[in-house]
N, CA, C and O atoms as a printed pandas DataFrame, in Angstrom:
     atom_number atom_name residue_name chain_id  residue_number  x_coord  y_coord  z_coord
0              1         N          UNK        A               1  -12.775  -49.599  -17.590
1              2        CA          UNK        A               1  -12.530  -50.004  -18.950
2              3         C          UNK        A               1  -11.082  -50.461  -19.087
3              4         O          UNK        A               1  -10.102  -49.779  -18.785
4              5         N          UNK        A               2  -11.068  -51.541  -19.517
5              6        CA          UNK        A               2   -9.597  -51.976  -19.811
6              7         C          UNK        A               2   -8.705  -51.385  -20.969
7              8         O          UNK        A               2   -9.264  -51.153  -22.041
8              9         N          UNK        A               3   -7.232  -51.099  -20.816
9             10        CA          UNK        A               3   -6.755  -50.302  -22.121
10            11         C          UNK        A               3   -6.297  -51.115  -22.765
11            12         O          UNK        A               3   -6.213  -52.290  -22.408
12            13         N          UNK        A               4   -5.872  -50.629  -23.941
13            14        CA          UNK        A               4   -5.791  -51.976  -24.763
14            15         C          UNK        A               4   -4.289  -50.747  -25.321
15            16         O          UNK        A               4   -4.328  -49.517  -25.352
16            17         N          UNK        A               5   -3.175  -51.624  -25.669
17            18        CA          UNK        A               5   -1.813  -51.168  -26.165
18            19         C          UNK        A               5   -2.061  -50.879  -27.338
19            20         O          UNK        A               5   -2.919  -51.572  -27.885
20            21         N          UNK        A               6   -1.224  -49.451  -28.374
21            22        CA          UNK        A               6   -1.699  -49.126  -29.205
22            23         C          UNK        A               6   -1.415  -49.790  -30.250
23            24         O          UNK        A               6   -1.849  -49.229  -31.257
24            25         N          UNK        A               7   -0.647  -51.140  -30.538
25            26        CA          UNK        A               7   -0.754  -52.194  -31.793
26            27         C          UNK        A               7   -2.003  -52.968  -31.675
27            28         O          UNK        A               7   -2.691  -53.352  -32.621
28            29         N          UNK        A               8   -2.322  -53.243  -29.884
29            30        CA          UNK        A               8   -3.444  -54.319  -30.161
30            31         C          UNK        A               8   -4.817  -53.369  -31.041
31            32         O          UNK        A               8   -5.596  -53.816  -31.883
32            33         N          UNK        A               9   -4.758  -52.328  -30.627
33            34        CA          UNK        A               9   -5.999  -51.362  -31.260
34            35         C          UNK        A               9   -5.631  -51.044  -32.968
35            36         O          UNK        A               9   -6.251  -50.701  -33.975
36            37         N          UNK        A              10   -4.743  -51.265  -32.725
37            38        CA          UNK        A              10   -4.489  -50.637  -34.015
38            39         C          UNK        A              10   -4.333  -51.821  -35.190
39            40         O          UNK        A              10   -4.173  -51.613  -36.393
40            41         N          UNK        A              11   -4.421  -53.069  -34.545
41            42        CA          UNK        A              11   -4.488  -54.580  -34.854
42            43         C          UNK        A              11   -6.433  -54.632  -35.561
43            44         O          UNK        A              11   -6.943  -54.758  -36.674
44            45         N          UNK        A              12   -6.961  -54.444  -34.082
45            46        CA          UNK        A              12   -8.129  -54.313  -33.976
46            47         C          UNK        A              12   -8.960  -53.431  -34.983
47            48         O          UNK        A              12   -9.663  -54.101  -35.739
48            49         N          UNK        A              13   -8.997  -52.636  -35.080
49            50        CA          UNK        A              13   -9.396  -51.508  -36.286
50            51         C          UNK        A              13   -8.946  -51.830  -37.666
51            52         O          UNK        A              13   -9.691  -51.637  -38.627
52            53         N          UNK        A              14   -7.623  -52.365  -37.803
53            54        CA          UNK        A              14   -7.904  -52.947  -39.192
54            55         C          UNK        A              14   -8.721  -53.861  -39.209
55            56         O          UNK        A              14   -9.619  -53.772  -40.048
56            57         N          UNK        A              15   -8.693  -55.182  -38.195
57            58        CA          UNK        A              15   -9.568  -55.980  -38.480
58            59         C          UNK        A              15  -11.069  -55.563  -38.921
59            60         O          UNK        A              15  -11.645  -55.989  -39.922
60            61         N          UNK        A              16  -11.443  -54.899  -38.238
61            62        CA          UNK        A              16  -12.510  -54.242  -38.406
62            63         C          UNK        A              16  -12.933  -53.718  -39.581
63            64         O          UNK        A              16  -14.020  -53.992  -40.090
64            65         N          UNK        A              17  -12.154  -52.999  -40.025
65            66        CA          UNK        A              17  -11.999  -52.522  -41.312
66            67         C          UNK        A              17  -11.938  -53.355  -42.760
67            68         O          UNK        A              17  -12.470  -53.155  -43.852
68            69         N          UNK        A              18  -10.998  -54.432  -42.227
69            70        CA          UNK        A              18  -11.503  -55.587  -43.253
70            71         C          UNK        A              18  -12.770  -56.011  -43.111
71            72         O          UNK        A              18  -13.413  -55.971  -44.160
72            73         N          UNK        A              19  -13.376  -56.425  -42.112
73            74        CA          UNK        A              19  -14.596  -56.884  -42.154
74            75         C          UNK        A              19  -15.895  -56.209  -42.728
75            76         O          UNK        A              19  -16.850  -56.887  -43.107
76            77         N          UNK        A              20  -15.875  -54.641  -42.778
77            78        CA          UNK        A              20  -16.674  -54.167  -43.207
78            79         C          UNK        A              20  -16.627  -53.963  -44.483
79            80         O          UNK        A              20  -17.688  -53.672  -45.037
80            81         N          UNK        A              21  -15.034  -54.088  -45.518
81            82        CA          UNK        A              21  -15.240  -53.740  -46.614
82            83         C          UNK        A              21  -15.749  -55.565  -46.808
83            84         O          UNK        A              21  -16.555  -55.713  -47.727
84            85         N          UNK        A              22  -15.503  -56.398  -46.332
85            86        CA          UNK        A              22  -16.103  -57.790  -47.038
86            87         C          UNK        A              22  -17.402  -58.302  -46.729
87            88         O          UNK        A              22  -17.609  -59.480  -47.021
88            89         N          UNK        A              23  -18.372  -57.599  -46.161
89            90        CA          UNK        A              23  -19.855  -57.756  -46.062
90            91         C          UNK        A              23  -20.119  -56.544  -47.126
91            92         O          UNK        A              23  -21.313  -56.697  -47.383
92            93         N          UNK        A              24  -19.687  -55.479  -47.848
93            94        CA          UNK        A              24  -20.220  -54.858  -48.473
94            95         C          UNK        A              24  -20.665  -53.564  -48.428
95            96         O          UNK        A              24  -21.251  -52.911  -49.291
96            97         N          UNK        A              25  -20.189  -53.159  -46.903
97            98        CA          UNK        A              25  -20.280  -51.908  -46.421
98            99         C          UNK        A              25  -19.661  -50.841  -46.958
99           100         O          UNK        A              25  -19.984  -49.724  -46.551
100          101         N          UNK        A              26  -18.696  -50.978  -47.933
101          102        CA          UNK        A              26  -17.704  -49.979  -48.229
102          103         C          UNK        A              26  -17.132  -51.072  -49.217
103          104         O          UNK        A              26  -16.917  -52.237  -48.882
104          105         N          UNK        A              27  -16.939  -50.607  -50.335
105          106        CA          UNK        A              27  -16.181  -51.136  -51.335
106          107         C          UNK        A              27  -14.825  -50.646  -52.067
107          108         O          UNK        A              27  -14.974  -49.488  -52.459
108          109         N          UNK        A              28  -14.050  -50.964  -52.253
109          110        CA          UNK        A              28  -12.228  -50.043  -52.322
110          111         C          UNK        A              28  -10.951  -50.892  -51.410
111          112         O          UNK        A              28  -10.857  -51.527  -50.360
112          113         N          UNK        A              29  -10.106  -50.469  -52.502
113          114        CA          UNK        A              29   -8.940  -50.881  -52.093
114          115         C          UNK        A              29   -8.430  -49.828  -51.316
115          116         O          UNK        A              29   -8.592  -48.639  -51.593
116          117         N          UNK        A              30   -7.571  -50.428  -49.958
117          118        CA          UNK        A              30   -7.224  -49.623  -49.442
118          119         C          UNK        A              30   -5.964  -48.635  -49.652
119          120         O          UNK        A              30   -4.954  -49.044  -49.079
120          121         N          UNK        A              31   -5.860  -47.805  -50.131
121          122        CA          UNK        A              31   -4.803  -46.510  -50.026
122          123         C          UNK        A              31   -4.338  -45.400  -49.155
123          124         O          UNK        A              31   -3.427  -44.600  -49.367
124          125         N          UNK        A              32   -5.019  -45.488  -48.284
125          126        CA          UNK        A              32   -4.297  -44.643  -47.222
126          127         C          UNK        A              32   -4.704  -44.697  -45.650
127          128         O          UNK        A              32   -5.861  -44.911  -45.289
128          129         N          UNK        A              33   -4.024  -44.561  -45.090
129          130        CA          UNK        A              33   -4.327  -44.655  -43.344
130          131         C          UNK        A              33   -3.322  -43.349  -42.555
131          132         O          UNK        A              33   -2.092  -43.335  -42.516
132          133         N          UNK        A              34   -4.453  -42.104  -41.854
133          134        CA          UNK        A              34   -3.856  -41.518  -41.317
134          135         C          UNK        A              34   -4.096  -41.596  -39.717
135          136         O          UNK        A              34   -5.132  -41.994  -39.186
136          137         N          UNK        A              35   -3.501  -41.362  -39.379
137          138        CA          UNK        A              35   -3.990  -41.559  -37.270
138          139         C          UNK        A              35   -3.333  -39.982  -37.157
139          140         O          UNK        A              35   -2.253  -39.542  -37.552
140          141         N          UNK        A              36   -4.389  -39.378  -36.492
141          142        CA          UNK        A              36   -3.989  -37.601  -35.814
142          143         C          UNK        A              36   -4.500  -37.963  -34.446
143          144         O          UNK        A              36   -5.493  -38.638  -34.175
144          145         N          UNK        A              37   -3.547  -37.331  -33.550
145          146        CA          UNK        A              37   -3.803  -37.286  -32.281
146          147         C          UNK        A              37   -4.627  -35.850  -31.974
147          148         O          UNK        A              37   -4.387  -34.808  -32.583
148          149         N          UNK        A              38   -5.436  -35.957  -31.134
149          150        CA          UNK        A              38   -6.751  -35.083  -30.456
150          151         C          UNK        A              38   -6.537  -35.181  -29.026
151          152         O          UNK        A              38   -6.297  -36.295  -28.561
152          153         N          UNK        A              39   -6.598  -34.019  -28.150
153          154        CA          UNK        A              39   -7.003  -33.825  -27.046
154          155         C          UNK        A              39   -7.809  -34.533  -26.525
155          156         O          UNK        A              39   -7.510  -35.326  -25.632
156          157         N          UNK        A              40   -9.014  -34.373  -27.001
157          158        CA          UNK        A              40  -10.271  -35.333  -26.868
158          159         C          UNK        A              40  -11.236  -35.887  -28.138
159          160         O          UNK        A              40  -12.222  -35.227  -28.468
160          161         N          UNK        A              41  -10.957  -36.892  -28.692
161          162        CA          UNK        A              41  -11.206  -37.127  -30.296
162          163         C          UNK        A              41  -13.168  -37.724  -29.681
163          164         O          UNK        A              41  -13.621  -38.659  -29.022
164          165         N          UNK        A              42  -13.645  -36.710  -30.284
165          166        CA          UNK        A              42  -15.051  -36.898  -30.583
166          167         C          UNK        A              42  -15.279  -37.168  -31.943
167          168         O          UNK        A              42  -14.892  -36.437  -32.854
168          169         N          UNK        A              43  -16.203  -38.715  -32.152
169          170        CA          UNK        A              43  -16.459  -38.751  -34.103
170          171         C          UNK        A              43  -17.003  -38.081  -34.514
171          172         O          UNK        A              43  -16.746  -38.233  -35.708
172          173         N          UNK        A              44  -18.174  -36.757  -34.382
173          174        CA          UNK        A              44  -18.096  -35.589  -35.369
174          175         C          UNK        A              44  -16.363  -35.572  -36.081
175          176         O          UNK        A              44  -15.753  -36.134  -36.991
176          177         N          UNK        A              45  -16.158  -34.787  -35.252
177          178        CA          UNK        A              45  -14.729  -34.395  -35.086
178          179         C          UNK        A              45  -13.502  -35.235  -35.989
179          180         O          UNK        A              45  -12.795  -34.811  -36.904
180          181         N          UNK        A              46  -13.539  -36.238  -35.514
181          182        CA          UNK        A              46  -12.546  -37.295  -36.557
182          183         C          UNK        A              46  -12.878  -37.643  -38.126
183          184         O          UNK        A              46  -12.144  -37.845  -39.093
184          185         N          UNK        A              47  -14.585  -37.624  -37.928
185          186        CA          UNK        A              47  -15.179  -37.132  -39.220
186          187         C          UNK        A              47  -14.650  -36.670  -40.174
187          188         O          UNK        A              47  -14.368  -37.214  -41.242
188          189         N          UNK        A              48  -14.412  -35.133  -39.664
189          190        CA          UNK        A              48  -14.744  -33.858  -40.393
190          191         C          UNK        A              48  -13.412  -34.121  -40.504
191          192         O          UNK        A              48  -13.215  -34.075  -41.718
192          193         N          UNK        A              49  -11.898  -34.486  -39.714
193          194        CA          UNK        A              49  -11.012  -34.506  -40.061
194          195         C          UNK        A              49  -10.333  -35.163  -41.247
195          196         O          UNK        A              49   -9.389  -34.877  -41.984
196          197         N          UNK        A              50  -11.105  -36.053  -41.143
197          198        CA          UNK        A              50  -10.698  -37.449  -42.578
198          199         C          UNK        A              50  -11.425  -36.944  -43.733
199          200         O          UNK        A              50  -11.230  -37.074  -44.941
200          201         N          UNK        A              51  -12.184  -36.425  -43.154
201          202        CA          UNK        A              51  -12.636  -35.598  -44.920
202          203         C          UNK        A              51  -12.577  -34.498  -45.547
203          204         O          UNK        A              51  -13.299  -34.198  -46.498
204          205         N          UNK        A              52  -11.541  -33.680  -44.962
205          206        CA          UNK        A              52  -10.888  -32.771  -44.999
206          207         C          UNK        A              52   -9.378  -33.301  -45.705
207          208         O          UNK        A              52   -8.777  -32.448  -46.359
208          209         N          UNK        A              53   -8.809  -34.564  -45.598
209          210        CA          UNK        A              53   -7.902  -34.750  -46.187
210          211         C          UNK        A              53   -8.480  -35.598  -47.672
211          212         O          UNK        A              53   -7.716  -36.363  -48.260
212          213         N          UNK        A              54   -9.455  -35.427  -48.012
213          214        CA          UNK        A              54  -10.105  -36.411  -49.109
214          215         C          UNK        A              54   -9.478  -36.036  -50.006
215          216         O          UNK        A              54   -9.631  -34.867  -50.361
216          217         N          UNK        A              55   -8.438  -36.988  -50.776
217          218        CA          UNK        A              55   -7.883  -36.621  -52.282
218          219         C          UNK        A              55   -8.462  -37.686  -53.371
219          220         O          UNK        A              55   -9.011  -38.785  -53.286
220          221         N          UNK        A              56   -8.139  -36.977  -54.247
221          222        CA          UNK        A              56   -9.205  -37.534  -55.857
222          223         C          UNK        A              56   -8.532  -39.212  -55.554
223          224         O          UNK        A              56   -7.586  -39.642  -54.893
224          225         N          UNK        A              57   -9.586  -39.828  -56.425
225          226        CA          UNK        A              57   -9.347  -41.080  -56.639
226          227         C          UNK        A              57   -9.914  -41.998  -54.920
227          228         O          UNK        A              57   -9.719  -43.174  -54.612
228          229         N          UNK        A              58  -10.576  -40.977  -54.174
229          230        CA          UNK        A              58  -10.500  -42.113  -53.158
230          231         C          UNK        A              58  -12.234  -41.690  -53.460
231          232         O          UNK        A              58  -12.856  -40.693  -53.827
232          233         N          UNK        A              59  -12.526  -43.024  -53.081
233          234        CA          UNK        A              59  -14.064  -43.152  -52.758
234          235         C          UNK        A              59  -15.029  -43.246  -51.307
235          236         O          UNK        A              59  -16.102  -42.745  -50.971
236          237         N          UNK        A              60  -14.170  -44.042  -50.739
237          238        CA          UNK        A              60  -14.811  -43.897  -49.133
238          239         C          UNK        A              60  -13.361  -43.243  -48.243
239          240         O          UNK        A              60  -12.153  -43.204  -48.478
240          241         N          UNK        A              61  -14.163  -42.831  -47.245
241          242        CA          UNK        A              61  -13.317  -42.814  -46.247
242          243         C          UNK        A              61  -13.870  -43.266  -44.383
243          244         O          UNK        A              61  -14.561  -42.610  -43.604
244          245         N          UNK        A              62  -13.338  -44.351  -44.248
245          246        CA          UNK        A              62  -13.410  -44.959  -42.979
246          247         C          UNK        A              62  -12.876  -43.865  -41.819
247          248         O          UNK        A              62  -11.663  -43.657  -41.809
248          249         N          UNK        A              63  -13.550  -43.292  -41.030
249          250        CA          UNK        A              63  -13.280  -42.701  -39.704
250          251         C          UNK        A              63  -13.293  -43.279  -38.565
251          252         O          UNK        A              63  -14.365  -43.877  -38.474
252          253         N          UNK        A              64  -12.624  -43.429  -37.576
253          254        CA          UNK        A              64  -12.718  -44.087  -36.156
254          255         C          UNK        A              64  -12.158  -43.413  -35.020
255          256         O          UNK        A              64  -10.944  -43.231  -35.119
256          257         N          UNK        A              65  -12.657  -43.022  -34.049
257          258        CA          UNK        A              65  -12.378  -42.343  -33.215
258          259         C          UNK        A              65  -12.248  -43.180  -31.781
259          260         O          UNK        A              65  -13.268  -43.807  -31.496
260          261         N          UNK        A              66  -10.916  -43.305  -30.642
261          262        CA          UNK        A              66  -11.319  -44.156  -29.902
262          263         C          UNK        A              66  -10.117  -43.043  -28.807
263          264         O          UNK        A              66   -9.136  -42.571  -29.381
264          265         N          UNK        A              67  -10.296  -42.782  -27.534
265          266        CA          UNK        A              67   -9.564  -41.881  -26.427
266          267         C          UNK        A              67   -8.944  -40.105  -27.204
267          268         O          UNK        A              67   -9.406  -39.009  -27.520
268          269         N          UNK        A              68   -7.816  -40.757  -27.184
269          270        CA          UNK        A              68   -7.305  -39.378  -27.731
270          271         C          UNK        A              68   -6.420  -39.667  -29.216
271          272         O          UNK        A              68   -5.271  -39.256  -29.378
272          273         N          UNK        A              69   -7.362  -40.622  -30.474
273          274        CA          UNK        A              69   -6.780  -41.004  -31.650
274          275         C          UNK        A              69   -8.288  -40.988  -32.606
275          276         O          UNK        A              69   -9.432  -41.342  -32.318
276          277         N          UNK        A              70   -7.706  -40.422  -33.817
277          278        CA          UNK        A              70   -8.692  -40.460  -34.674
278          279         C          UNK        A              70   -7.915  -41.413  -36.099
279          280         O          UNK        A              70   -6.915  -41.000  -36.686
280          281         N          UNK        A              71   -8.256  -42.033  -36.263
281          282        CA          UNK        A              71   -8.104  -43.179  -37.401
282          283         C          UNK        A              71   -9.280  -43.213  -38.576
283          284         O          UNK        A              71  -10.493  -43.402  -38.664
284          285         N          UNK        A              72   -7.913  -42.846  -39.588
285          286        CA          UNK        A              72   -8.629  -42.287  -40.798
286          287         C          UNK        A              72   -8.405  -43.669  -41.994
287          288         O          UNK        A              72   -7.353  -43.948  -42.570
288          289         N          UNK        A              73   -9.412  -44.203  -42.092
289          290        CA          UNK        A              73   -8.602  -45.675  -43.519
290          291         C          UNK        A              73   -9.714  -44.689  -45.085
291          292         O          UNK        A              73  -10.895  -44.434  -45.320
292          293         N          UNK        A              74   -8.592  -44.509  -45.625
293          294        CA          UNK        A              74   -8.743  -44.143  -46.952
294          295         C          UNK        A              74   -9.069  -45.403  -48.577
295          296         O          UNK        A              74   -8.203  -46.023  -49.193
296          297         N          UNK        A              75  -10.198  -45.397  -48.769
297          298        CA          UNK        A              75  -10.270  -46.350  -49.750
298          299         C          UNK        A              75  -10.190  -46.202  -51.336
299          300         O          UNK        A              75  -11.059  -45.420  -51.720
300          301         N          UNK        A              76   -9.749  -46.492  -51.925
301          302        CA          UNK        A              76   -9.965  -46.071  -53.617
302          303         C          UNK        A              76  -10.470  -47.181  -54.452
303          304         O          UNK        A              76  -10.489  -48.370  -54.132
304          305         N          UNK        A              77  -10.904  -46.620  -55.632
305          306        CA          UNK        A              77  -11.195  -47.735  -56.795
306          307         C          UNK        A              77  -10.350  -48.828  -56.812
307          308         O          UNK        A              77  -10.501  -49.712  -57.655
């Protein structure tokens, strides 16, 4: 598997992230983005982490899990 440097991923995942809120998958402006480092980030796991930080006013929360990074995009009204 090729690695990819952590701006190009981190390039990558927003893109991503835009794309899904503009097909309709998730609707919200974005307000917050956390990245926690994990030993071994399993998405249960990155899950349960991003929604554990859920504060009022947000409506979705985007989880992504990729080596040893869990990427949290926080959306609101």
């Amino acid at each position: 598997m090729a690695k990819l440097s952590m701006a190009k991923f981190f390039s990558l995942f927003l893109l991503v992230s835009v794309m899904r809120s503009e097909v309709g998958v998730v609707k919200g402006n974005k307000c917050g983005l956390k990245i926690w480092y994990l030993d071994n980030c399993v998405p249960e796991d990155c899950s349960q982490l991003c929604d554990r930080d859920f504060v009022p006013g947000v409506v979705a929360v985007i989880s992504d899990c990729q080596a040893s990074t869990c990427f949290c995009q926080y959306l609101c009204q």
